[in-house]
C-alpha positions in Angstrom: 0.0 0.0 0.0 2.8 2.2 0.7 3.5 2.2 -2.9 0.6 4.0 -3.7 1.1 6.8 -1.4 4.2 8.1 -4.0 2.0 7.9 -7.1 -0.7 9.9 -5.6 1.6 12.7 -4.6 3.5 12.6 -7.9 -0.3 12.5 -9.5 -1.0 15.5 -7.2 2.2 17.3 -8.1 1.4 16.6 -11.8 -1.9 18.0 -11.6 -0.6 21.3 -9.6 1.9 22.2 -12.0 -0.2 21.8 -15.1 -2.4 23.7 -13.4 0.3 26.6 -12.4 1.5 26.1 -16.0 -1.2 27.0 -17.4 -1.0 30.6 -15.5 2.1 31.0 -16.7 1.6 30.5 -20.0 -1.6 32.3 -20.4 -0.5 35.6 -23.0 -3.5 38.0 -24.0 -5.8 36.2 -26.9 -7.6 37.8 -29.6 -11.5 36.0 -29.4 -12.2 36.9 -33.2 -8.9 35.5 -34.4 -7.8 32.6 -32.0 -7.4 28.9 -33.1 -8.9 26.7 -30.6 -5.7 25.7 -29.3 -5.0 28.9 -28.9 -7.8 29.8 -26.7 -7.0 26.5 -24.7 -3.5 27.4 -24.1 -4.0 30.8 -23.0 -7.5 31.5 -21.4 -7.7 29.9 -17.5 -10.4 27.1 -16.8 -11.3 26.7 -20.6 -9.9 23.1 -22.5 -10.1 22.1 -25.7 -13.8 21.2 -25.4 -14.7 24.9 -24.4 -12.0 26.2 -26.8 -13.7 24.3 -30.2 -17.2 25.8 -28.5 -15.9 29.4 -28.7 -14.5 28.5 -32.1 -17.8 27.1 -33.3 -19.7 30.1 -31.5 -17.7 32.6 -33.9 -18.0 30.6 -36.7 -22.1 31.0 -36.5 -22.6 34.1 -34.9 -20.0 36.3 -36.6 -17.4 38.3 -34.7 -17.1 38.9 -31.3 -18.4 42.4 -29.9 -17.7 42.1 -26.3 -16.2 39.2 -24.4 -19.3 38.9 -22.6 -20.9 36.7 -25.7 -18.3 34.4 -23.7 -21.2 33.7 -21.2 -23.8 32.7 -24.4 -21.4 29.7 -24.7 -22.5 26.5 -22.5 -19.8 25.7 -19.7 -18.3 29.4 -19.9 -19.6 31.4 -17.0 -18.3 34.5 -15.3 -15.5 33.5 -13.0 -13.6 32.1 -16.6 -14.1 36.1 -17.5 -13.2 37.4 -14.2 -9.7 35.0 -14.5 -9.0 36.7 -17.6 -9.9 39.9 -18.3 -6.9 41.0 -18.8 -6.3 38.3 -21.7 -9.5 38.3 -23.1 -9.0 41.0 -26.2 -11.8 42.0 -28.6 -10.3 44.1 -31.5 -7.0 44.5 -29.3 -8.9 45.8 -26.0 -9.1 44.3 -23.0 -12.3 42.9 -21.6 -13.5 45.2 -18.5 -16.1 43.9 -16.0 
């Protein structure tokens, strides 16, 4: 059993600094030009699931206005936009709560 306790740590430690990592990474992202790995890499608490949603989003709706439309999106609510605000850019500004 002792075994165990090791792979759980270095599963914990894994997770953490993926986690951290992807705070570090994070660089501002243009919503109306992004790839969807783009907008996994670099906006906090959204994946490639959400990223392929925002993706898909733009590709029906047309341009993003405000990063708000975020929250029409399924699965992206307001603490994503509060995370980021500083990243999310719409025509190069910054969204502003």
């Amino acid at each position: 059993m002792s075994q165990y306790i090791p792979t759980a740590i270095s599963c914990a430690l894994l997770a953490a600094g993926l986690t951290l990592g992807q705070f570090a990474n994070a660089e501002p992202v243009e919503l109306n030009q992004a790839d969807a790995e783009a907008l996994a890499d670099n906006i906090v608490g959204v994946g490639p699931v959400l990223a392929e949603a925002i993706v898909a989003y733009r590709l029906e709706n047309g341009a993003f206005l405000s990063a708000d439309q975020l929250l029409e999106i399924p699965g992206l609510g307001p603490k994503i936009l509060e995370k980021n605000e500083k990243s999310l850019l719409v025509d190069g500004k910054a969204h502003k709560n």
